[in-house]
C-alpha positions in Angstrom: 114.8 106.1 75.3 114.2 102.3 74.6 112.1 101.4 77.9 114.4 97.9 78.0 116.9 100.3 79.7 114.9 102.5 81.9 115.1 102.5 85.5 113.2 102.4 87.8 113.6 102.6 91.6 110.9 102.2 94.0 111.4 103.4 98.0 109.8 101.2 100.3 108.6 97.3 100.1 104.9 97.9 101.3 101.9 96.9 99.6 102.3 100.4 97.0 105.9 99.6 96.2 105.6 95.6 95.7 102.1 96.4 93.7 104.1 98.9 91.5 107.1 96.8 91.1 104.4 93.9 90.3 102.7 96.2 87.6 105.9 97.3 85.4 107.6 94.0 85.6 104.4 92.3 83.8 104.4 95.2 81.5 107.9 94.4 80.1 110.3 97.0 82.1 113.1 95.1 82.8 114.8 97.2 85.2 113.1 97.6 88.8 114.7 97.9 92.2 112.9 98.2 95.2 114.4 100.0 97.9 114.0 98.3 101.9 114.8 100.6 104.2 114.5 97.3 107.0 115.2 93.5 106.7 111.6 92.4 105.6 108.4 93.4 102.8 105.5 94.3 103.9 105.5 97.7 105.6 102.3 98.2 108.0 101.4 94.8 107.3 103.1 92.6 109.3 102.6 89.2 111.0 103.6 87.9 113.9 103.7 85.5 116.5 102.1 85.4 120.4 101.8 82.3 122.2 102.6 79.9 119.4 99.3 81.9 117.6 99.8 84.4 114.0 98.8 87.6 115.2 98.4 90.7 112.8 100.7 93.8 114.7 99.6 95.9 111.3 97.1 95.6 109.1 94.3 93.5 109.9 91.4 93.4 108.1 90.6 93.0 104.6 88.2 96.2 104.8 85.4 95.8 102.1 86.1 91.8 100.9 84.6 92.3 97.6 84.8 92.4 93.4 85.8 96.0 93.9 88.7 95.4 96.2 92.0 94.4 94.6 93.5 93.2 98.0 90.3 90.7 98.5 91.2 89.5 95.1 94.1 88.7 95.2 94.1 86.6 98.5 91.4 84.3 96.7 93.7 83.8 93.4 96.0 83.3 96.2 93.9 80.6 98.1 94.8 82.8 101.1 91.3 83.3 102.6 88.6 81.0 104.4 85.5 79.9 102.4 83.1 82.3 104.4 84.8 85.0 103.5 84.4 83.8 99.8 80.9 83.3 99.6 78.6 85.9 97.6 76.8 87.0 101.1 79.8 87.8 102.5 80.7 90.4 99.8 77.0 91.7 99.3 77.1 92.8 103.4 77.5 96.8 103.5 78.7 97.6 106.9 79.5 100.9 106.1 83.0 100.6 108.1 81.7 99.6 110.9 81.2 95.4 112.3 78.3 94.2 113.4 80.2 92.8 116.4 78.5 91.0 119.1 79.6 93.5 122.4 79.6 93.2 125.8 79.7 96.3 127.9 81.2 97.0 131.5 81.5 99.8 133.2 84.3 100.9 136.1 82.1 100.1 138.6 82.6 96.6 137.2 79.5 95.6 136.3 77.9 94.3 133.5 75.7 96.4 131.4 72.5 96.2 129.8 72.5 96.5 126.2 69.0 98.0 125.9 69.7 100.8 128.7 72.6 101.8 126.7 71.5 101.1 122.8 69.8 104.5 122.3 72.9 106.2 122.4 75.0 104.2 119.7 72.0 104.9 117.5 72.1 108.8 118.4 76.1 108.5 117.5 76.0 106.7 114.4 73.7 109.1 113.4 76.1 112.1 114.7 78.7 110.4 112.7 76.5 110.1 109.5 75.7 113.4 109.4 79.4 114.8 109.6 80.1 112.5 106.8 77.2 114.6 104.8 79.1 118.0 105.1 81.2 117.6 102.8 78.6 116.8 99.9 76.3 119.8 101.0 78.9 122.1 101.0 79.8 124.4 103.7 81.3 123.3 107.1 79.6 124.9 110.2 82.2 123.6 112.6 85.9 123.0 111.9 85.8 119.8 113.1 84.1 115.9 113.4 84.8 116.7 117.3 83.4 120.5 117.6 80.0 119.3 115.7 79.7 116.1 117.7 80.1 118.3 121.1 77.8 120.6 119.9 75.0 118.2 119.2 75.6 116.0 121.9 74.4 117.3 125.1 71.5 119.0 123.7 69.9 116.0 122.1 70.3 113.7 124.9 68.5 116.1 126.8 65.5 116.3 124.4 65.7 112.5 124.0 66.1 111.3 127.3 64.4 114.1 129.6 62.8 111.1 131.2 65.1 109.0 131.4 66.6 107.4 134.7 69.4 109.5 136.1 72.1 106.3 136.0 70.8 105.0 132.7 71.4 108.2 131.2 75.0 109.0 132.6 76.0 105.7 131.1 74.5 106.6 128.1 77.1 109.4 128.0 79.9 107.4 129.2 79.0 105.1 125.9 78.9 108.2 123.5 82.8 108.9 125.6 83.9 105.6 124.8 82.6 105.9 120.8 84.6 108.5 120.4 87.6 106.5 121.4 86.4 103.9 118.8 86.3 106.4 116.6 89.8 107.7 117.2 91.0 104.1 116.4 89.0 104.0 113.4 90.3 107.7 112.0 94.0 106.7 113.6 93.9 110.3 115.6 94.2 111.8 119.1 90.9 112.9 119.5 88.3 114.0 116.7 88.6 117.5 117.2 91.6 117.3 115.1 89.4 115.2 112.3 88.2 117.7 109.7 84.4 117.8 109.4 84.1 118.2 105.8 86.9 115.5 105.1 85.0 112.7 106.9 83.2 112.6 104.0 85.8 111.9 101.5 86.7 108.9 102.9 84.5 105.7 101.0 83.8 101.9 102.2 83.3 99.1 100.1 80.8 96.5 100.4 81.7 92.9 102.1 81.6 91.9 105.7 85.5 92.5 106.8 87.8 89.5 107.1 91.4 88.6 107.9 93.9 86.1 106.9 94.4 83.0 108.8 97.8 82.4 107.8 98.6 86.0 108.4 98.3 88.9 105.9 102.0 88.2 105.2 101.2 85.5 103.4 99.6 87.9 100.5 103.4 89.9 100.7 105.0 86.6 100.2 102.9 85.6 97.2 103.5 89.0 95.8 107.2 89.6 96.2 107.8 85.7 95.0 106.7 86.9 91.6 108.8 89.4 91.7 112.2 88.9 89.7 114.7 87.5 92.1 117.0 90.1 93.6 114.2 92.9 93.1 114.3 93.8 96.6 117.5 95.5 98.5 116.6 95.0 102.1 118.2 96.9 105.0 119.4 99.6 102.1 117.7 102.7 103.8 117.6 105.7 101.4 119.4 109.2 102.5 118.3 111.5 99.7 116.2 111.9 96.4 118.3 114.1 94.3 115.8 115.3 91.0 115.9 118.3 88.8 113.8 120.9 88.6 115.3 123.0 85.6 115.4 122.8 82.1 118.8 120.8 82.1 119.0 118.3 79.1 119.9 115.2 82.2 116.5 114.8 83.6 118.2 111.4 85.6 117.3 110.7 89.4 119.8 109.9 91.3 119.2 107.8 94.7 121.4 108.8 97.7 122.0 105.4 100.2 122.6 105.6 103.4 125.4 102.9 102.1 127.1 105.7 100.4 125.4 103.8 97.3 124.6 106.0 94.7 121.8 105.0 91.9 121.1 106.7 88.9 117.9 105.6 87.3 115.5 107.6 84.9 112.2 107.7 87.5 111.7 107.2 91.5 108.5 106.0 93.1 108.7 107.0 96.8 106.0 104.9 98.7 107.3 105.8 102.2 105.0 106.3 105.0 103.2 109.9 105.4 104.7 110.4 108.9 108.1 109.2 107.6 107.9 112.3 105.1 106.6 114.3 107.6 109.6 113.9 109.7 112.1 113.5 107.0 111.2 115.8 103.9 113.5 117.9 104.4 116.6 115.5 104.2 114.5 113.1 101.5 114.7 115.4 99.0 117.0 118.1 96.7 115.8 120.0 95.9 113.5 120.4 98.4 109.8 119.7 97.5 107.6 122.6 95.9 105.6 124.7 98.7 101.9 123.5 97.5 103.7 119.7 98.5 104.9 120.3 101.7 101.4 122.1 103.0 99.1 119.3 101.9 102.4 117.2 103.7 102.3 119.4 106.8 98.1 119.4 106.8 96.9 115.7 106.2 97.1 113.9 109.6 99.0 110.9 110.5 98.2 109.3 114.3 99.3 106.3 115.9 96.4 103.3 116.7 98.0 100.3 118.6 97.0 96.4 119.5 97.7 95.4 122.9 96.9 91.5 122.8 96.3 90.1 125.8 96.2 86.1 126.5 94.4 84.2 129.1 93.9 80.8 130.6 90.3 80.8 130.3 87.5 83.4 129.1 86.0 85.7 131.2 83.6 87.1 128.2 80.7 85.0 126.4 80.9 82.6 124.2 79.3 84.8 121.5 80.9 88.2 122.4 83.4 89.4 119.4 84.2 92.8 121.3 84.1 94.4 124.3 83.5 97.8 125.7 84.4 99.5 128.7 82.6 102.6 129.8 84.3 105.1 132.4 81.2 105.8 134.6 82.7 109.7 135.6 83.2 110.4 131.3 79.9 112.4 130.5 80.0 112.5 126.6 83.2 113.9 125.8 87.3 112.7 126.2 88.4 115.4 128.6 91.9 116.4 127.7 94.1 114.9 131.0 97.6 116.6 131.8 98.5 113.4 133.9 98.8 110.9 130.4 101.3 108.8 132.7 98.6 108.1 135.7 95.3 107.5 132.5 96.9 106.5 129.9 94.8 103.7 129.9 91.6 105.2 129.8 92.1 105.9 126.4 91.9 102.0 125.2 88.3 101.4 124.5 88.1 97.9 125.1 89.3 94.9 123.1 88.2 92.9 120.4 88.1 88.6 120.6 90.3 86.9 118.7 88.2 83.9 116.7 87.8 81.1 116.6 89.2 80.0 119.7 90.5 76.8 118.1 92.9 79.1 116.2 93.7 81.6 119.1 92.6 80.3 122.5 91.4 82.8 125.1 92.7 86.0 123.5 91.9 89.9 123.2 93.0 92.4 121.3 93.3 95.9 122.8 92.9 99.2 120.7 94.5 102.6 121.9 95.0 105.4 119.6 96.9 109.4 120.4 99.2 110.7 122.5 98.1 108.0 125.1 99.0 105.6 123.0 102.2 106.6 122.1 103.1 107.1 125.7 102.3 103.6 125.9 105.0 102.7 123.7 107.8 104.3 126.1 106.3 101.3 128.9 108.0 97.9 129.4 105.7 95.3 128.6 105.6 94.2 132.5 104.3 97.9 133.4 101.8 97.5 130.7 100.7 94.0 132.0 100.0 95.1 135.1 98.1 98.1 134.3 95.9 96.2 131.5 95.5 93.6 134.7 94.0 96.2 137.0 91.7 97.6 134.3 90.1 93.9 133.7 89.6 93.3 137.2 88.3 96.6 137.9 85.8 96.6 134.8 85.0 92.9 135.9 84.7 92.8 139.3 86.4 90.0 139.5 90.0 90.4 141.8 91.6 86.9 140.0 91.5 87.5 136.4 95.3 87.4 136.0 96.3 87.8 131.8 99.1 85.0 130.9 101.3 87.7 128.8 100.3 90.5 126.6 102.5 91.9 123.4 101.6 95.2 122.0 102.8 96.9 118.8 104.8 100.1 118.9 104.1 102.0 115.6 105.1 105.7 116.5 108.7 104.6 117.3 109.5 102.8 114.8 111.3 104.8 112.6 110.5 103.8 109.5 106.4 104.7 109.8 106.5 107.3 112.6 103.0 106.3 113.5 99.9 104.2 112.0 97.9 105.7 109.2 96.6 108.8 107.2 93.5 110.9 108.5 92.4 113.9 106.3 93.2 116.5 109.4 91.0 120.0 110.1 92.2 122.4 107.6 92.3 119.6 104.7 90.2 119.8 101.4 90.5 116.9 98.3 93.4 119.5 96.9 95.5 118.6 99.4 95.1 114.6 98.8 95.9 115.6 95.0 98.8 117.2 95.8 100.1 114.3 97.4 99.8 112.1 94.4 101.5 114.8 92.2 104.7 113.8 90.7 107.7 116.1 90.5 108.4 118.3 88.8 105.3 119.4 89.4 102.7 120.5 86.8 103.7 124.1 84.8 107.5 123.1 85.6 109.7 123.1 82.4 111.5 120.0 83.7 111.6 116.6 82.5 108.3 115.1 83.3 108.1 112.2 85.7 111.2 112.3 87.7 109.7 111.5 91.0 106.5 109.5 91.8 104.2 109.2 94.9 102.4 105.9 96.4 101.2 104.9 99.4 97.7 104.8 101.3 97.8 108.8 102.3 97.8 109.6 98.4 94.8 107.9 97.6 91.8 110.4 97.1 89.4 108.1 99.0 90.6 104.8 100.2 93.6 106.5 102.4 94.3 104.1 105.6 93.2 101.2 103.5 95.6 98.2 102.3 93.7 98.6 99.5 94.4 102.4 99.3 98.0 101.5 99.2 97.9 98.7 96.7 95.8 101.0 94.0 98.3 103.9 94.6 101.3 101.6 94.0 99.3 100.4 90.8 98.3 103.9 89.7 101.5 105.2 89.9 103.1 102.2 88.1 99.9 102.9 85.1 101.6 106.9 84.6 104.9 105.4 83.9 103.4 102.9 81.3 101.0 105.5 79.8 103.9 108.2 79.5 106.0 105.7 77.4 102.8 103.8 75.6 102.3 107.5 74.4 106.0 108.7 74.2 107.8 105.6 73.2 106.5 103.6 70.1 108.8 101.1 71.2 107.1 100.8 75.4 105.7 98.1 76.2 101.8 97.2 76.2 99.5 98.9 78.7 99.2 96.2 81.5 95.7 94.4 82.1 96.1 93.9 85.6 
């Protein structure tokens, strides 16, 4: 097979398909479709506008801005990124995931709270936190999940640490270690962190760099990267119905693409880079025949959850000048997110607080919310009026102040859109590292008598340690695009030259 002529289709115009399109094109295959289920690239990432401002309604930070990420790199050949974020003290920063924002803190009493009453317990839950992360290097998971160990610990320590503490100082100590756990359900992209596997929080890895985002909008890396794409590359709005592969010894080892056009494409491999919870939903239609058992449980196990933005735009501030986020603690939350039957009347509860849009020169007066869960996806089903109002009572409750009135507000709606089916991977109780190798596997899978090849997996949820990441995606899409090259540098005496990207 002279690689000239091989095809090659790619599902999906995220980062993982455009970065595997990106890496065989350069490495001389000359036949590479990308398949666009919608009208635009991008995927997750995606841009938008609020107010006149570029607002990210995906992806939204560079996570670890630094030699080691690819996604960092490429928005400085780019020239997509502001000179902070360039500088070599801005890369050496280790934040370990988390930002060292400058918080304000109010609680439903609405008043303002003192950070050194409350500072003890973030300290005791980033050290809760560290030490789940550790389980899964010692070996050996005494609880089943981040959650169970973090409710176990809890209540016990504070009451070793802070016998002597002041009653009220203490309960809003617990209300903070409440509202943490809401970050951290943002953070993971679940419900709650009872369904976050102890062990697996460790697999997860940071890079160095003090997070940044794009001014221009992380779009603008997309656009770079599909403009050096061939032109006509991309099919947009070309939704695909089935993956038809084969799984026996038959001399035809072809692919052949199923569109929901009635389109049918026959090409020699398939990179599917489509969203976990899409495959979730859909693997059963996706492909024929179906995908091996060992597949579909790491599928069925690995957790995909929904983490929305709620912006929220006002005529003046009501927070400091300094303050990058802000925190609201439920005074009648004692250390733990009770499970409520009455989502419609709390739904709000769940949002933790909101982060501040800077600078102001770029954005004006403007918040971003963060909700994650079930909570959040009931959000979704709300018009954006009832959502107003009920993000209006919250600030003035939390406040104190009756007149702070929010211009408009425009929040993002990942679980219904069809195409993602929710936000981002989590490795889920129950998971182990097998189960994030099974999802890079290709089909037919390994032992199979097939053809080699056939079918190829991307996207963040099959990276091994940087799943939820941009840069997680990108490296999958590249990875996956590397097999193809090595199987015909090795195969093919003709193939084309291993890429140096």
């Amino acid at each position: 097979m002279k690689t000239d002529t091989t095809k090659i289709v790619i599902i999906g115009c995220g980062i993982s398909g455009i970065s595997a399109a990106h890496r065989l094109v350069k490495s001389g295959f000359r036949h590479v479709r990308i398949l666009e289920a919608t009208g635009r690239s991008g995927g997750r990432i995606k841009s938008g506008s609020f107010g006149g401002k570029i607002i990210e309604i995906g992806a939204n930070w560079i996570h670890g801005p630094s030699e080691e990420n690819p996604v960092f790199c490429l928005a400085r050949q780019y020239g997509l990124l502001e000179p902070e974020a360039l500088t070599k003290e801005n890369q050496a920063i280790d934040i370990g995931g988390h930002p060292p924002w400058v918080p304000m803190v109010f609680s439903s009493l609405g008043r303002k709270v003192n950070l050194e009453d409350i500072y003890p317990a973030t300290e005791m839950f980033s050290e809760l936190m560290h030490e789940c992360s550790e389980f899964h290097w010692r070996g050996g998971e005494p609880f089943a999940s981040a959650g169970d160990y973090i409710q176990s610990q809890v209540h016990q320590r504070a009451a070793e640490k802070w016998k002597d503490t002041d009653p009220r100082i203490k309960s809003l100590r617990m209300s903070l270690i409440s509202n943490m756990l809401k970050v951290e359900c943002c953070v993971n992209g679940t419900h709650s962190l009872d369904d976050l596997g102890l062990g697996a929080c460790g697999l997860y890895q940071t890079l160095p760099g003090l997070d940044c985002t794009f001014p221009g909008g992380y779009d603008g890396l997309i656009k770079s990267l599909v403009r050096e794409l061939p032109s006509g590359t991309v099919s947009y709005n070309h939704p695909v119905r089935c993956v038809h592969w084969n799984n026996t010894r038959e001399a035809d080892s072809s692919v052949t693409i199923e569109c929901e056009s009635g389109e049918r494409i026959v090409a020699d491999h398939v990179i599917v880079t489509v969203p976990l919870g899409y495959l979730k939903k859909n693997h059963t239609a996706l492909f024929s025949p179906s995908l091996p058992l060992h597949k579909l449980h790491s599928i069925q196990r690995l957790g995909f959850g929904t983490n929305n933005k709620i912006f929220v735009e006002f005529d003046s501030p009501w927070w400091d000048e300094d303050c990058e986020a802000i925190f609201l603690l439920w005074e009648d939350e004692d250390g733990q997110i009770k499970e409520v039957p009455n989502i419609q009347g709390s739904w709000i509860r769940k949002l933790f607080g909101f982060t501040v849009l800077k600078p102001t020169e770029r954005y004006g007066h403007m918040l971003c919310g963060w909700i994650a869960g079930h909570e959040s996806e009931y959000m979704e089903t709300l018009s954006e009026q009832e959502v107003l109002q009920t993000v209006t009572q919250l600030i003035r409750r939390f406040t104190g102040n009756p007149i702070v009135t929010p211009r408009r507000i425009l929040r993002s709606q990942w679980f219904h859109d069809p195409w993602t089916c929710g936000s981002y991977s989590y490795p889920a109780k129950g998971c182990s590292v097998q189960d994030l190798e099974n999802m890079m596997e290709p089909l037919p899978a390994k032992g199979s008598q097939a053809q080699p090849l056939q079918v190829l997996f991307a996207g963040e949820a099959t990276h091994p340690f940087y799943f939820s990441t941009v840069h997680g995606a990108l490296l999958s899409g590249r990875r996956e695009a590397s097999r193809l090259i090595s199987h015909y540098s090795s195969n093919n005496s003709s193939g084309p030259p291993k890429s140096k990207l």
